[in-house]
C-alpha positions in Angstrom: 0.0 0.0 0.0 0.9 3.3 -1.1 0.4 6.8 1.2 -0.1 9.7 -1.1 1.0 12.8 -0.3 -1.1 14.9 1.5 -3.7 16.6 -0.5 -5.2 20.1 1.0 -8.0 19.4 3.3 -11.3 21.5 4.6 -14.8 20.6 5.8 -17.9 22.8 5.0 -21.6 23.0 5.4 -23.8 22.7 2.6 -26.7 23.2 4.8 -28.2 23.5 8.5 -28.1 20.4 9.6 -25.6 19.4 11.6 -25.2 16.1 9.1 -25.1 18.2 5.9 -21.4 18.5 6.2 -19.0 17.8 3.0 -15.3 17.4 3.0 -13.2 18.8 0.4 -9.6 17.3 -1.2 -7.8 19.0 -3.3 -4.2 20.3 -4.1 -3.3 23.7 -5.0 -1.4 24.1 -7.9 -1.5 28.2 -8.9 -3.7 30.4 -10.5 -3.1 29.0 -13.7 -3.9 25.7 -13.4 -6.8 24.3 -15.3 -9.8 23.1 -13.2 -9.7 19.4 -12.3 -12.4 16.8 -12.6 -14.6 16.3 -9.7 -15.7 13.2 -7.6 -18.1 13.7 -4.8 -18.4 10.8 -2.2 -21.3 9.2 -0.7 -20.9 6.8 1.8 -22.8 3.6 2.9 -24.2 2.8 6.6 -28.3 1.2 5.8 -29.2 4.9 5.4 -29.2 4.5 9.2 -25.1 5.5 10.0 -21.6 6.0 8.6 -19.1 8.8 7.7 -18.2 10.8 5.2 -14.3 10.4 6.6 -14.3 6.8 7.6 -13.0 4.2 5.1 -13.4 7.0 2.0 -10.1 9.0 3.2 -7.6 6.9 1.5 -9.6 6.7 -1.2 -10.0 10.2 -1.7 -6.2 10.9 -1.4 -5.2 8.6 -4.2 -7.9 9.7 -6.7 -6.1 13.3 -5.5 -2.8 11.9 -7.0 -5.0 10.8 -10.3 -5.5 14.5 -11.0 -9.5 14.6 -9.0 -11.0 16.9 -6.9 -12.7 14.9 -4.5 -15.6 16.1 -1.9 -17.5 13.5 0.7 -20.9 14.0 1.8 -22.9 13.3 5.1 -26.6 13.2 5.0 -29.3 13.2 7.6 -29.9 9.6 8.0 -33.0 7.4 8.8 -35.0 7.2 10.8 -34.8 10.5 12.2 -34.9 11.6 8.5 -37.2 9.5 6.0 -37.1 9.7 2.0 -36.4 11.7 0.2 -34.3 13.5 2.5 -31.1 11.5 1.8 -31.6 11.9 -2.0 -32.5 15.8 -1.3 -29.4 16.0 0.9 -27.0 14.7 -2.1 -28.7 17.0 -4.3 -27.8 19.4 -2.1 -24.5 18.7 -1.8 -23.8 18.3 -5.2 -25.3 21.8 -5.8 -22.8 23.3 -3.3 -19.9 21.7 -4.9 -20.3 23.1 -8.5 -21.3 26.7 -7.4 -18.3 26.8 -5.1 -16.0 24.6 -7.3 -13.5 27.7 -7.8 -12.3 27.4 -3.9 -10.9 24.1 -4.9 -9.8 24.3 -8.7 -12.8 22.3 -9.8 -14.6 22.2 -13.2 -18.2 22.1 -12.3 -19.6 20.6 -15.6 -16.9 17.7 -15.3 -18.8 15.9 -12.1 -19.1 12.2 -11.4 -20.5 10.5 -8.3 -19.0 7.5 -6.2 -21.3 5.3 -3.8 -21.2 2.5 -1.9 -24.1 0.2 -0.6 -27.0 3.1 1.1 -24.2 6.0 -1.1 -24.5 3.3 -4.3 -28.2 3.6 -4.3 -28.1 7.2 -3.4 -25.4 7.8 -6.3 -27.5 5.7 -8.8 -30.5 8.5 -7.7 -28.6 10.9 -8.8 -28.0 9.7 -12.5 -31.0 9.2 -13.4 -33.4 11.8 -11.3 -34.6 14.5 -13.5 -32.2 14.0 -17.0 -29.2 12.3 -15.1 -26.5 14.4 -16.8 -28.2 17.2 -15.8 -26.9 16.3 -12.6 -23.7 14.3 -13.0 -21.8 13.0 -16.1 -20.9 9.5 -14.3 -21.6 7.4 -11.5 -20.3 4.6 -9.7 -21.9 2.3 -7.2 -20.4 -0.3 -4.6 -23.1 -2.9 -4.0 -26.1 -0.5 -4.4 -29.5 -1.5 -3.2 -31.0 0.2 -6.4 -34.6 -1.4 -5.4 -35.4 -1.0 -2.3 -38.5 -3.4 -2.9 -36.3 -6.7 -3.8 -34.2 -6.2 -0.3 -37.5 -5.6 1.8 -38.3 -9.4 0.0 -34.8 -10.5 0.7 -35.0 -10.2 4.4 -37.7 -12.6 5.0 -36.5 -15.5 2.1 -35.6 -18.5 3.9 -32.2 -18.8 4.8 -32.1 -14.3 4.6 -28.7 -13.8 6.4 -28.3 -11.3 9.3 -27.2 -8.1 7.0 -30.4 -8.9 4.4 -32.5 -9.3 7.7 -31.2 -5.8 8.9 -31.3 -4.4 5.2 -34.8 -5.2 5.3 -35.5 -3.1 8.3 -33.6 -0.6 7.1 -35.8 0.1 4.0 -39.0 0.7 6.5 -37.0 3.1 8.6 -36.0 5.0 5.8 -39.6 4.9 4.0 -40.9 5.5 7.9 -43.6 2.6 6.7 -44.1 -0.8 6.3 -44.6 -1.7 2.4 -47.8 -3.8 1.9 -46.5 -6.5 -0.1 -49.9 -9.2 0.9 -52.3 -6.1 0.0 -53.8 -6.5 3.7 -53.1 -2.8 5.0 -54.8 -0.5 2.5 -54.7 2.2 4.7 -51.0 3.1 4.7 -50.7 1.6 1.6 -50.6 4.1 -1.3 -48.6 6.3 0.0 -45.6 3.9 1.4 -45.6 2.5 -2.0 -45.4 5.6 -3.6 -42.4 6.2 -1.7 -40.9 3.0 -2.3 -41.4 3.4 -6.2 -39.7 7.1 -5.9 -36.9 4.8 -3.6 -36.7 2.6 -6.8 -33.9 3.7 -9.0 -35.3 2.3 -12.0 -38.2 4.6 -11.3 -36.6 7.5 -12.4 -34.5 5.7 -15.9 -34.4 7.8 -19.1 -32.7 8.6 -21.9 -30.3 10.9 -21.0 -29.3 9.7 -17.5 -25.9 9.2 -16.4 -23.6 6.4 -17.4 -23.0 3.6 -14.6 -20.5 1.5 -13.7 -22.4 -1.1 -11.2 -19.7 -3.4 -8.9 -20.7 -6.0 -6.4 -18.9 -9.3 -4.3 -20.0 -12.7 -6.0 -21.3 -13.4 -2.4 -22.5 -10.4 -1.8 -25.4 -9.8 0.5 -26.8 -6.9 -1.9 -27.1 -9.5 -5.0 -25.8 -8.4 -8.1 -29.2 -8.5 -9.7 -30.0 -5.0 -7.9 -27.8 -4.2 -10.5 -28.2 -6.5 -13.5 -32.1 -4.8 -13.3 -30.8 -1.4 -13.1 -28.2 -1.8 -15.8 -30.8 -3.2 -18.7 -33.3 -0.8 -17.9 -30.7 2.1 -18.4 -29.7 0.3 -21.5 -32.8 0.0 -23.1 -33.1 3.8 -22.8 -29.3 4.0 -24.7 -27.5 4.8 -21.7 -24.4 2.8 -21.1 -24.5 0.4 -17.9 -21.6 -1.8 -17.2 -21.6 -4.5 -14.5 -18.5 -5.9 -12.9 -18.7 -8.5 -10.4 -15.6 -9.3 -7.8 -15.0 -12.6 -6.2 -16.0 -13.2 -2.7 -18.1 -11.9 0.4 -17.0 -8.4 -0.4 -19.5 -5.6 0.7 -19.1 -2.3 -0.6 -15.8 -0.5 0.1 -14.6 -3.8 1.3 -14.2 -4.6 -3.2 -11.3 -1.7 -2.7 -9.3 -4.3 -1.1 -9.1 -6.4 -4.6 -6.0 -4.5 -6.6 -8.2 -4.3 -9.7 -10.8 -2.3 -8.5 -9.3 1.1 -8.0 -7.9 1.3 -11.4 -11.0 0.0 -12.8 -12.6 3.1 -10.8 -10.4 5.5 -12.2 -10.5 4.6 -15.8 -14.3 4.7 -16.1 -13.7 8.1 -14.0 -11.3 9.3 -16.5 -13.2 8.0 -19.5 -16.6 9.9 -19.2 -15.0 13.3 -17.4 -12.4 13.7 -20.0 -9.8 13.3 -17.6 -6.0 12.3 -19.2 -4.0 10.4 -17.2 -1.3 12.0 -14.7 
């Protein structure tokens, strides 16, 4: 393992909250340096925990050596704060890094998002809500739970592991409901479904969204068919959708440990923001 220099290093708020907090890598290189490409950070945790610092600072420094500016993102997390507060929150974020993007040197129409697990599915949200470019020119996601629906029916499959039983719950905390799958509960039931659809990231697929690269374990607890659904929708609206699958019980950041997978991150990175190699 490699330590990277030091890259310059700040945290702001991109809102009231005490959660909407984003930190900021970069290095300073002089007036005349042209603006880098940017990656903001979303980290995993069920929606429920986790840190933008946590396992992402390493990661953030080396993509700083590849020639990125790189911000992470907190969000207010369930169950306090139910959907689409997380989604709002990254919008939100994502806002505050392109109209400040001249503190750190960054090119504001050369974005891409990076997620993993709860920050997958939040980073898949943001390529395709509204027109996806409109938001971000790339994404990539670390097991994302892109339908919230299929892990709620995970959880109670016989022989549902511990972290599928506790990714089941996790989807009614952050929905604040219980979705009506046996059509018994018609009272709650329209509305908690319209907020799992909204959850759904293949909900919100057009043509125009953002290109994905979609990585997850071979015995992954978030199956790689949250993914494979994902990936065929976006490609039957001509968006390109590439799924990679590494081997073992890797979770989410966990996949940085395999030596392919950070390159493979920064070419598709450098690919679709224009961004030569160092």
């Amino acid at each position: 393992m490699v330590t990277p220099e030091l890259p310059k290093f700040r945290t702001y708020s991109y809102g009231k909250s005490a959660a909407q907090r984003v930190d900021a890598y970069w290095r300073d290189e002089g007036p005349r340096a042209k603006p880098r490409p940017t990656v903001l950070i979303l980290h995993g945790g069920y929606w429920q925990s986790g840190d933008k610092g946590g396992g992402w600072k390493y990661f953030a420094r080396r993509l700083t050596e590849q020639g990125f500016v790189v911000l992470s993102a907190n969000y207010r997390l369930a169950p306090k704060a139910q959907w689409p507060a997380q989604r709002d929150d990254s919008l939100s974020a994502l806002d505050f890094v392109k109209t400040h993007a001249r503190l750190w040197n960054a090119d504001p129409t050369r974005v891409a998002v990076v997620g993993s697990s709860a920050g997958g599915h939040l980073a898949t949200q943001l390529g395709t809500f509204g027109t996806g470019t409109g938001q971000v020119r790339a994404v990539v996601a670390l097991s994302p739970p892109n339908n919230p629906l299929m892990a709620f029916r995970d959880g109670v499959k016989p022989g549902a592991t511990a972290r599928q039983v506790k990714l089941r719950q996790a989807v009614t905390d952050l929905l604040g409901c219980v979705p009506d799958i046996e059509g018994d509960n018609s009272g709650e039931r329209d509305d908690c479904w319209t907020r799992l659809d909204d959850a759904g990231t293949t909900t919100h697929v057009s043509a125009g969204d953002a290109p994905m690269l979609l990585m997850h374990g071979t015995g992954d607890f978030v199956p790689v068919a949250q993914s494979t659904e994902l990936a065929r929708a976006l490609r039957e609206a001509g968006v390109q959708a590439t799924v990679k699958s590494v081997e073992g019980d890797l979770h989410a950041t966990q996949m940085l440990d395999d030596q392919q997978t950070f390159p493979t991150i920064v070419s598709w990175l450098r690919k679709h923001l224009d961004a030569p190699a160092e």
